[in-house]
C-alpha positions as CSV (number, residue, x, y, z in Angstrom):
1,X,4.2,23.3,-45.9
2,X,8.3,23.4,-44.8
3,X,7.1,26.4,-42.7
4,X,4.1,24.9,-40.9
5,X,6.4,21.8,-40.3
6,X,9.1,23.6,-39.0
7,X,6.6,25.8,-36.8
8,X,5.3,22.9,-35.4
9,X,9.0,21.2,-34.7
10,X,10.4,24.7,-32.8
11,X,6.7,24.7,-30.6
12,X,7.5,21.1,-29.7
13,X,11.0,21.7,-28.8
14,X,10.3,24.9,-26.5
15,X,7.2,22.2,-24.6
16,X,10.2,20.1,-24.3
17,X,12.7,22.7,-22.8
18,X,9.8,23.3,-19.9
19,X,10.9,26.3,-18.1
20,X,14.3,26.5,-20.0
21,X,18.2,25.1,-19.1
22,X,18.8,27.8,-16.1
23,X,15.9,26.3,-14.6
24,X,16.2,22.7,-15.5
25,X,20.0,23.0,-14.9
26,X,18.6,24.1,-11.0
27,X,16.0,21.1,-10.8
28,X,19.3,18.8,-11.4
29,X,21.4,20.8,-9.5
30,X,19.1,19.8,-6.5
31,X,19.5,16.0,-7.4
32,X,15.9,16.2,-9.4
33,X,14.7,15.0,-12.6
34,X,12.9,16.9,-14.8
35,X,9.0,15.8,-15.3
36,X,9.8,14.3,-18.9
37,X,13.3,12.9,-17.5
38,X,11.1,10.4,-15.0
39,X,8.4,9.7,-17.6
40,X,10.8,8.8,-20.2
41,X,12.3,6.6,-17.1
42,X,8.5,5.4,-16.0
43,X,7.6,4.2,-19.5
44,X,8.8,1.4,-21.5
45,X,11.2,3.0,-24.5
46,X,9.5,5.2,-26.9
47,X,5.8,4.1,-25.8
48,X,4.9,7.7,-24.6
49,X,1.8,9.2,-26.1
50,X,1.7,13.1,-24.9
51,X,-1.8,15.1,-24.6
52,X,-2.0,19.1,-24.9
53,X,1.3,19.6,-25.6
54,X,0.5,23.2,-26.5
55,X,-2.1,23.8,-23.9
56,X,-1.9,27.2,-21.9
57,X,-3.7,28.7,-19.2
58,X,-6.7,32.0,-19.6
59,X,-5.7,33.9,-16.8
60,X,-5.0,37.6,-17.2
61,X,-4.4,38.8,-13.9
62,X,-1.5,40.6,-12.2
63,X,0.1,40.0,-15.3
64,X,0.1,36.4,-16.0
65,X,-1.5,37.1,-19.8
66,X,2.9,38.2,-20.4
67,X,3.5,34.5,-19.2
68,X,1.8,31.4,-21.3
69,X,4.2,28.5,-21.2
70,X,3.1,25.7,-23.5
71,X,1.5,22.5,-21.5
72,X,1.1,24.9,-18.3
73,X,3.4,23.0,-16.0
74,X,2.6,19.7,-16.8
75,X,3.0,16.9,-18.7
76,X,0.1,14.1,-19.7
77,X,-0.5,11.3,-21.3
78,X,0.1,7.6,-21.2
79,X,2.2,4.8,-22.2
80,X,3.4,1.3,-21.2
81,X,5.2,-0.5,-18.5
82,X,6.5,-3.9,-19.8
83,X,3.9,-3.6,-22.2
84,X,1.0,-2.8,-20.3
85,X,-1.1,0.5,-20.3
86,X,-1.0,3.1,-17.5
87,X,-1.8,7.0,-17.8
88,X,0.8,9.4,-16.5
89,X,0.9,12.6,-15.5
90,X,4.0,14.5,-14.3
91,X,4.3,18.0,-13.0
92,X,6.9,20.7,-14.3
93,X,8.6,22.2,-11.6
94,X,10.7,24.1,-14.2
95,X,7.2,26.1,-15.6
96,X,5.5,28.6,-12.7
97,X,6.9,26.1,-9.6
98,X,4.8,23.4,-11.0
99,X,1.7,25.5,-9.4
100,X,-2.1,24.5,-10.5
101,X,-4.0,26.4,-12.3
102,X,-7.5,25.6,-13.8
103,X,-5.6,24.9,-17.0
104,X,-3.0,22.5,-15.7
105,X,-5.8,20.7,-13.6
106,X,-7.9,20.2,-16.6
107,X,-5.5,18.4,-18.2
108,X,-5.2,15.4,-15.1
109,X,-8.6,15.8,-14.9
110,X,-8.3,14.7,-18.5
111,X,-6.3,11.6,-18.0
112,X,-7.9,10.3,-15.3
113,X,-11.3,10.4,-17.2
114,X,-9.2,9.1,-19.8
115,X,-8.0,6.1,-17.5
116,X,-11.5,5.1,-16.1
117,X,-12.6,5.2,-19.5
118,X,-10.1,2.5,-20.6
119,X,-9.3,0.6,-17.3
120,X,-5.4,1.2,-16.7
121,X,-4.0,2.9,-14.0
122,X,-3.1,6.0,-13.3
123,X,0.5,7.4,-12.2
124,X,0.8,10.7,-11.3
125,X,4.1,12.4,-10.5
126,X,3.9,15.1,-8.2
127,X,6.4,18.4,-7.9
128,X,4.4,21.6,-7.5
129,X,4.9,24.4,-5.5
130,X,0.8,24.4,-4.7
131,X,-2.3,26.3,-6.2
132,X,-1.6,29.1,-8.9
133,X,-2.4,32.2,-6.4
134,X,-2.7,34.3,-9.6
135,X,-6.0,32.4,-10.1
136,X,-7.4,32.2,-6.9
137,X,-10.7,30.3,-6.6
138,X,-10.1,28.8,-10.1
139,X,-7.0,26.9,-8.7
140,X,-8.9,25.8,-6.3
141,X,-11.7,24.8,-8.3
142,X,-8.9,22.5,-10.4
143,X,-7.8,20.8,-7.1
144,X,-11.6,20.0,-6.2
145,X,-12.4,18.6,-9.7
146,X,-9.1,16.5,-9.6
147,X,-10.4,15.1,-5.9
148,X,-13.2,14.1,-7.1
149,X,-11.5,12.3,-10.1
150,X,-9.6,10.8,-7.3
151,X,-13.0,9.6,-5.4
152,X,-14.8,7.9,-8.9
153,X,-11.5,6.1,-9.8
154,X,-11.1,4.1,-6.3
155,X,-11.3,0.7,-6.5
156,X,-11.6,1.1,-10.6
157,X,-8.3,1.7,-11.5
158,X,-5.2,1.3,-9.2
159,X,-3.4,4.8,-8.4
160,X,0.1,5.4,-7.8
161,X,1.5,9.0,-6.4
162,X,5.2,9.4,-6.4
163,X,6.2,12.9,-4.5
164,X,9.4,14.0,-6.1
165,X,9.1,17.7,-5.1
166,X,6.9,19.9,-2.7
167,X,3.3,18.8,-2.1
168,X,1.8,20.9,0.4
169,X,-1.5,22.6,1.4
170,X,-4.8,21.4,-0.5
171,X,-2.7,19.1,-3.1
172,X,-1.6,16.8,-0.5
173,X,-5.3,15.2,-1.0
174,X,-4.8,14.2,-4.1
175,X,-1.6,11.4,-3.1
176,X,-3.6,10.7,0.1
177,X,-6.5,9.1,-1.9
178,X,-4.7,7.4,-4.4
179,X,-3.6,3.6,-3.5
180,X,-0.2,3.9,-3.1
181,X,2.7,6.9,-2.4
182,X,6.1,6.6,-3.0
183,X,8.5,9.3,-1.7
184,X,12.1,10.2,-1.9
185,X,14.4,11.3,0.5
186,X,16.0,14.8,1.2
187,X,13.7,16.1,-1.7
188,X,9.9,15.4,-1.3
189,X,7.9,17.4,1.1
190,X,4.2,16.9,2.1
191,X,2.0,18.8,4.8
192,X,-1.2,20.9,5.3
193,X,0.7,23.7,6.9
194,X,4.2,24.4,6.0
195,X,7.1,25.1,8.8
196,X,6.5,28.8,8.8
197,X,2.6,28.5,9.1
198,X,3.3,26.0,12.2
199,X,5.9,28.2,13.5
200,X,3.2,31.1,13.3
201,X,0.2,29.6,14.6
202,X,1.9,27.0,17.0
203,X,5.4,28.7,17.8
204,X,7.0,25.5,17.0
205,X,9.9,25.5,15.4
206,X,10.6,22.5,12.4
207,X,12.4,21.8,9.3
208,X,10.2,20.8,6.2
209,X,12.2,17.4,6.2
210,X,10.9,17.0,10.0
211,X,7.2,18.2,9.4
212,X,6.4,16.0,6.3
213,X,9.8,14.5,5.0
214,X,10.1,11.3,3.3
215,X,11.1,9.9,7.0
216,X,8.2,11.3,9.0
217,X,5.7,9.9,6.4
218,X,6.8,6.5,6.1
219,X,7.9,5.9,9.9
220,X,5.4,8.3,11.9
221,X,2.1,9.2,9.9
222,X,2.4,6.0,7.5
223,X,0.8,8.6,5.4
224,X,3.8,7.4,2.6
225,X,4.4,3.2,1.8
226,X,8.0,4.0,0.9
227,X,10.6,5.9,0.8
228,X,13.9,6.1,-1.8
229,X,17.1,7.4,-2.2
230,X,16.7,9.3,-5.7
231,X,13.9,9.8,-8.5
232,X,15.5,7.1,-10.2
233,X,15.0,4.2,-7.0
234,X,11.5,5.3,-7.0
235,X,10.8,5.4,-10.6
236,X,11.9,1.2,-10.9
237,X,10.2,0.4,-7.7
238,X,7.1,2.0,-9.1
239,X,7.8,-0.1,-12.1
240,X,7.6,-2.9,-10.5
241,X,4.9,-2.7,-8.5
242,X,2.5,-2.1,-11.7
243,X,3.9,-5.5,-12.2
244,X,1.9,-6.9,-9.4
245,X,-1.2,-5.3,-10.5
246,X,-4.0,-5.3,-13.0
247,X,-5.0,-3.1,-14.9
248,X,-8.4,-2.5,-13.6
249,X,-11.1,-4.0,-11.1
250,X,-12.9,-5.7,-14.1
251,X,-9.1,-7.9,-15.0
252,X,-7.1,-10.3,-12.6
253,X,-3.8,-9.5,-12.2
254,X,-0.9,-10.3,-14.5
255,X,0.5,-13.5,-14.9
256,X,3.9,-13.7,-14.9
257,X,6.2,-16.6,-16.0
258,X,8.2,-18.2,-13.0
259,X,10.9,-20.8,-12.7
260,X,10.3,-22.6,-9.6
261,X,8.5,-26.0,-8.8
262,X,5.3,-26.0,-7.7
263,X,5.9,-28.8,-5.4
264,X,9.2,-27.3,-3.8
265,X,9.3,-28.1,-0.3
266,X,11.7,-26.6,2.4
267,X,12.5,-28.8,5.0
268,X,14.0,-25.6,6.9
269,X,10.4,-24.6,7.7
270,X,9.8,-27.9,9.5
271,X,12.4,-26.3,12.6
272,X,11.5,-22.7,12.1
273,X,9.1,-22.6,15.2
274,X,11.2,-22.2,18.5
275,X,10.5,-24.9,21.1
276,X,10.4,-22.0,23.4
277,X,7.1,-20.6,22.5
278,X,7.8,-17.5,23.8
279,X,11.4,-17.1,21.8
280,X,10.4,-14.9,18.0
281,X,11.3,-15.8,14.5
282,X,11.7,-13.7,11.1
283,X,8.2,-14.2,9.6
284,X,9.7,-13.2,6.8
285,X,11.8,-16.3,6.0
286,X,8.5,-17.9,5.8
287,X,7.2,-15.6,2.8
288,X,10.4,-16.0,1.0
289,X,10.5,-19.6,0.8
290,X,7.4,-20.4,-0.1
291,X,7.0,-17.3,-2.5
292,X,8.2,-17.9,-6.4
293,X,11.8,-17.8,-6.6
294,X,11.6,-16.0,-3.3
295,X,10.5,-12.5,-4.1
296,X,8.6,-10.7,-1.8
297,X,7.7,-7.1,-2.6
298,X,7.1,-5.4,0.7
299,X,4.7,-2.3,1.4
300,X,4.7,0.0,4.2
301,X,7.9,-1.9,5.4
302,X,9.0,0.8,7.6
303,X,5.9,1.3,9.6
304,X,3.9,-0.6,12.6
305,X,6.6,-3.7,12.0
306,X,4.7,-6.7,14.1
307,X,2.7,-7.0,11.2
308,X,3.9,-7.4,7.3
309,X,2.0,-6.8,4.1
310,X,3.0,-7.2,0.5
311,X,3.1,-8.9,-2.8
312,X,4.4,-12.4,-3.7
313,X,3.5,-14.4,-6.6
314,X,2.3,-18.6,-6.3
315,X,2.5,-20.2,-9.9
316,X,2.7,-16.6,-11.5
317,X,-0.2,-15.1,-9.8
318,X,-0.1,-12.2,-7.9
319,X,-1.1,-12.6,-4.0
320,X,-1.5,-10.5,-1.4
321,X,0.3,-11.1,2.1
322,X,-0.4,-9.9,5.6
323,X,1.8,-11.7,8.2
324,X,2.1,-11.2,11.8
325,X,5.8,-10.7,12.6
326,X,6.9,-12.0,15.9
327,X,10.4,-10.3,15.8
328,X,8.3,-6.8,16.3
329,X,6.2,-6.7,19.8
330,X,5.8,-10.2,19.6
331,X,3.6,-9.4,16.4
332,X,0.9,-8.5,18.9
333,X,-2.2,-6.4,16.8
334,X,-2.4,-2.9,17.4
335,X,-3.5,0.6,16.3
336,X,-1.2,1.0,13.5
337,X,-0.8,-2.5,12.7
338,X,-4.6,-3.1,12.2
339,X,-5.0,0.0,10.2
340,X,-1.9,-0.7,8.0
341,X,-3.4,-4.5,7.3
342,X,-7.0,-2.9,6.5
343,X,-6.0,-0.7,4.3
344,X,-3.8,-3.6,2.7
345,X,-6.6,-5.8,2.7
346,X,-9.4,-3.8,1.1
347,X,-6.8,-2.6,-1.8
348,X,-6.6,-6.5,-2.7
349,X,-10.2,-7.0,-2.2
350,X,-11.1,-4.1,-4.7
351,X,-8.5,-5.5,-7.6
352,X,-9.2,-9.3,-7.2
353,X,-6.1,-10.2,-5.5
354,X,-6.0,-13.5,-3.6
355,X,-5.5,-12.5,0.1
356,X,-3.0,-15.1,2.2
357,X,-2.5,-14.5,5.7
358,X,0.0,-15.7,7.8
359,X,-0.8,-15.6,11.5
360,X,1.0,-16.1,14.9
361,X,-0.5,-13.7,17.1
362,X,-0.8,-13.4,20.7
363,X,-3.7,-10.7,21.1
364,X,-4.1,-7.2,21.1
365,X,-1.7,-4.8,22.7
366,X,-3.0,-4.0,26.1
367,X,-2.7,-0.4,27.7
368,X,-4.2,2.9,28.4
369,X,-2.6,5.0,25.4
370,X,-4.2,2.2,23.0
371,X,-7.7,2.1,24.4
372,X,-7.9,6.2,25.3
373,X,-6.9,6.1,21.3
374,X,-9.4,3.9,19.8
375,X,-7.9,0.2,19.5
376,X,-11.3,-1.2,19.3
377,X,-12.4,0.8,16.4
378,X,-9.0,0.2,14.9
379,X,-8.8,-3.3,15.3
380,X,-12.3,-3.4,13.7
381,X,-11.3,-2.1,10.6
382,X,-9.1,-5.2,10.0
383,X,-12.4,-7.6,11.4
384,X,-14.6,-5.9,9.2
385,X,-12.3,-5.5,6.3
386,X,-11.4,-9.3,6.1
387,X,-15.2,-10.3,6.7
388,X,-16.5,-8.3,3.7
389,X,-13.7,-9.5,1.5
390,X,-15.0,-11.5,-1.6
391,X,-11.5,-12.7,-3.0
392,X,-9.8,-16.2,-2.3
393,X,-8.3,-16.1,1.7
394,X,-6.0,-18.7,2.5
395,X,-4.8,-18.6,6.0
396,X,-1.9,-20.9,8.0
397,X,-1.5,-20.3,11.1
398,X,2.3,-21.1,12.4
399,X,2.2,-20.8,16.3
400,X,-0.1,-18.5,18.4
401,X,-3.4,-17.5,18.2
402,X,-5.1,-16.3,20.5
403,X,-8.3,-14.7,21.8
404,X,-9.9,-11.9,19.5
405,X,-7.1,-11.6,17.6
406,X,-7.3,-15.4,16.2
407,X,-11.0,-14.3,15.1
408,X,-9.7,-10.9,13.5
409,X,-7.3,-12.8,11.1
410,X,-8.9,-13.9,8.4
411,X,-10.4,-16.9,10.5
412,X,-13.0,-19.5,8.9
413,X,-15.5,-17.3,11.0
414,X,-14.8,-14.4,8.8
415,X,-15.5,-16.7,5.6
416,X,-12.5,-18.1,5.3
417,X,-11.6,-20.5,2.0
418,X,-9.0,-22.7,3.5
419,X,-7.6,-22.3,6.8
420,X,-4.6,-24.5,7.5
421,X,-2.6,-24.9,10.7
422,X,0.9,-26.4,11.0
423,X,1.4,-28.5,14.2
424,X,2.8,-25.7,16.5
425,X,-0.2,-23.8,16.6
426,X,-1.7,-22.9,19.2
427,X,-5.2,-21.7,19.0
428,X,-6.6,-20.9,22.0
429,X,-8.8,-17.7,24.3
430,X,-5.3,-16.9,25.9
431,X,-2.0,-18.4,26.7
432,X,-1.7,-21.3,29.2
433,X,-0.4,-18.9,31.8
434,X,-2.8,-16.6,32.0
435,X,-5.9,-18.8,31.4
436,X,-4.6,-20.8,34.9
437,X,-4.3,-18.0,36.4
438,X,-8.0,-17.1,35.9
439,X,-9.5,-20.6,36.0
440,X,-7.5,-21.9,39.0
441,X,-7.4,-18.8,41.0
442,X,-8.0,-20.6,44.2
443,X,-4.5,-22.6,43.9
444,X,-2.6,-20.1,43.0
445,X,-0.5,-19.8,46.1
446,X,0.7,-23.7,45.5
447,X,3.4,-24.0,42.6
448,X,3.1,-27.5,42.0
449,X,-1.2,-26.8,41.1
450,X,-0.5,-24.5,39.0
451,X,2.2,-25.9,36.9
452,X,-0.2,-29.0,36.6
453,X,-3.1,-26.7,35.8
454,X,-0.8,-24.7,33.2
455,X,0.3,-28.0,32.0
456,X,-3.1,-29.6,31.6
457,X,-4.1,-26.6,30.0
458,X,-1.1,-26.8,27.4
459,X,-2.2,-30.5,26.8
460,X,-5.9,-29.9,26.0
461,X,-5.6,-26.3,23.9
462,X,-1.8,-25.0,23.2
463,X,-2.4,-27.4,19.7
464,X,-4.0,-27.0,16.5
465,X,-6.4,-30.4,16.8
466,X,-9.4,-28.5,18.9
467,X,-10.3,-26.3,16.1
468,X,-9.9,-28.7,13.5
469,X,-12.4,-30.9,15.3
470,X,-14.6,-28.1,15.3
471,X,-13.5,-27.7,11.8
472,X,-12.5,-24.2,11.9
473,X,-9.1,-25.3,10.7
474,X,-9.5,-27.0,7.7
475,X,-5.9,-29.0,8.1
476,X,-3.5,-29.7,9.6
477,X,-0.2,-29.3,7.5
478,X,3.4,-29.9,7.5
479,X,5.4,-26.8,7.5
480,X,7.7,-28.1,4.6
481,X,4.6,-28.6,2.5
482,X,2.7,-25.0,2.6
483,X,4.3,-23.9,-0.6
484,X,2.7,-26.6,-2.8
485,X,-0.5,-26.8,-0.3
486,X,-0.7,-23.1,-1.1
487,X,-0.3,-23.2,-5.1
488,X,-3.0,-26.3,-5.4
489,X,-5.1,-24.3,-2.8
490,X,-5.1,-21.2,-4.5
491,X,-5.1,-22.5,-8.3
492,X,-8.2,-24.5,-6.8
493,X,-10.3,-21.0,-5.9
494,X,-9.7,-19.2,-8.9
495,X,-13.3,-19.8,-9.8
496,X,-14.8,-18.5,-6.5
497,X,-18.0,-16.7,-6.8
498,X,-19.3,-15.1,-3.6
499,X,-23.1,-13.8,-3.4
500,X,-23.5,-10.7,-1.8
501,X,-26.5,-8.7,0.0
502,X,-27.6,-5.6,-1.6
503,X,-26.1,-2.1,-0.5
504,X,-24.9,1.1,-1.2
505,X,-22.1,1.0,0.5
506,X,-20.9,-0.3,3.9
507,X,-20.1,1.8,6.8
508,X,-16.5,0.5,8.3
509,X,-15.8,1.7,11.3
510,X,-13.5,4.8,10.7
């Protein structure tokens, strides 16, 4: 019995040692942690359940059969984070590159069953050098069945990717369906075609970091949400964005206990609208004060600026923000913007997270390079993913609003709950300017018409009181009050059931 104990202690220790301490010593050496270094780190202290610890791969060509690490190259299982479930996996890098074979995809394939199964999310860690060439269509098979995994699970469970490594070729479309991709800089890679493919095929000539660095995918191809310094930075953040979420489509999201009143008010918002309507503000230093002690966790910060999205919490209770930010292009909509907010929006929608939507918005960027690239599809993936949104939408408008754009943000036309307005709106087909300029085309060679037109205009429309006559503004608020209009609004729709007409699936304009 000593002996059977013992064998089964010295197989669990070599699992541990992955690919050995020459090669673990290298993964540090290139500032990397090793794939049970950034679970242990992931998961609350000692809460780690491993799966197939002793699992190896079949194949028995070119010589692999001399070659049968235990657990193939990765590492499953799950755990908690602050005492909540979530499946992990976490590629070796130390064991064969981290490459997949049929083996080593059979066991994700096995947590994420595992994870739909029990409604938690799943976190996978990715470092792996690609598909197991020594298996050829069988790695590819794995990547397929791990796809597919990805497919059933959206909008069941939330999933989280964090790139630590190299993620190239067909595994890159494994991180692009999941819900959310962290990266980390100088050290995670991800493309379709590496820099020597490119070179080949296009003679151009680029680094990895340039081609699909941290940088590129969080600035350029907001392909990545964020980007950190060091496994560790990514490993907290990811931490505390679990935090945000629940578990599964069927829970609402945690509940955390907070410290701040309710019925706070912030006088400072009452001045935060320039009398210049033209001059921009930090949209920003809205969400902060009326958020719970001020926290605002921020995704996709460093892409398509003029318009925020993120997490804050009202009473405890996770909501989802999209903001227009007038410091950026006068937080005018555009390609990216609109994409970045739909994307936002549908993830909430799938997980039951209250949607609140902060607009001042002038219209849609006008120009050739955004209509020859498909603005109004892309502006009609935020339209249609606010209008088929069944959570609680809560929308203050702060200053502009105008044309299509007012309609596209989460107006009462798009089934709107509540839809407030503080006293600087303006909601309105266009600005005064250019609305005299069309109506009163006749006087516009006399400057004292037209600054009595523009002025009569500004009287009768640059003002929230039109729509709330019409009632498509529900009220009309004081800025210092939205925090506790927000909290009673919100607590007040946490019963709302929305009837829906039968479908498959919808079709959103792609």
């Amino acid at each position: 019995m000593t002996d059977i104990l013992q064998e089964l202690e010295d197989r669990r220790e070599a699992a541990r040692m992955g690919g050995g301490q020459k090669r673990i010593d290298a993964q540090h050496g290139r500032g990397k942690l090793t794939a049970r270094e950034r679970i242990e780190l992931l998961l609350d202290d000692g809460s780690f359940e491993e799966y197939d610890t002793f699992v190896t791969h079949r194949s028995t060509d070119f010589g692999m059969e001399k070659t049968r690490p235990a657990g193939d190259g990765v590492v499953t299982g799950w755990g908690t984070i602050n005492g909540r479930q979530v499946y992990v996996y976490s590629q070796d890098f130390t064991v064969l590159g981290g490459s997949v074979s049929a083996t080593h995809a059979a066991k994700i394939v096995k947590i994420m069953d595992m994870a739909m199964q029990n409604g938690a999310p799943i976190v996978g860690i990715n470092d792996s050098g690609g598909a197991r060439i020594q298996e050829g269509v069988d790695a590819l098979g794995g990547y397929g069945e791990i796809f597919q995994r990805n497919i059933m699970a959206s909008g069941v469970v939330p999933q989280i990717s964090l790139i630590m490594g190299p993620c190239a070729g067909g595994a890159v479309y494994s991180p692009a369906m999941t819900d959310f991709i962290f990266m980390v800089k100088d050290s995670s890679y991800m493309f379709v075609t590496g820099p020597d493919v490119v070179k080949t095929v296009t003679n151009e000539v680029v680094t990895a970091e340039e081609l699909g660095g941290a940088t590129t995918h969080t600035r350029k191809s907001s392909v990545a949400d964020a980007a950190f310094e060091n496994d560790v930075e990514a490993i907290a953040e990811a931490r505390r964005l679990v935090d945000f979420l629940p578990l599964n489509n069927r829970e609402k999201p945690p509940v955390r206990p907070f410290f701040d009143d309710v019925a706070r008010t912030e006088s400072s918002l009452d001045t935060l609208i320039p009398d210049n309507p033209n001059q921009p503000y930090d949209m920003k230093e809205l969400i902060h004060k009326i958020a719970d002690e001020g926290d605002f966790y921020e995704i996709q910060k460093d892409f398509a600026g003029n318009i925020l999205t993120g997490f804050i919490r009202l009473e405890g209770q996770t909501v989802g923000v999209v903001a227009n930010q007038p410091m950026v292009l006068a937080g005018v909509l555009d390609i990216d913007s609109a994409r970045k907010a739909a994307r936002f929006v549908r993830f909430c929608d799938a997980f039951e997270i209250p949607i609140l939507t902060l607009v001042d918005v002038p219209g849609f960027l006008p120009g050739v390079t955004q209509e020859y690239n498909g603005v109004i599809k892309h502006g009609a993936k935020l339209l249609f993913a606010y209008g088929e949104a069944t959570v609680p939408k809560i929308t203050v408008i702060t200053r502009k609003a105008y044309g299509g754009a007012y309609v596209v943000m989460s107006s009462k036309h798009l089934r709107g709950d509540l839809n407030y307005a503080w006293p600087t709106a303006e909601i309105a087909v266009m600005g005064a300017k250019g609305a005299t300029e069309i109506i009163h085309r006749a006087d516009l060679g006399d400057a004292e018409k037209t600054a009595k037109h523009t002025k009569d205009y500004e009287d009768r429309f640059a003002n929230p009181f039109v729509a709330a006559e019409r009632g498509f503004v529900d009220e009309v608020i004081m800025p210092s009050s939205t925090r506790k209009r927000l909290c009673r609004a919100f607590a007040g729709l946490r019963g709302k059931k929305t009837q829906m007409p039968w479908k498959k699936h919808d079709n959103i304009p792609l």
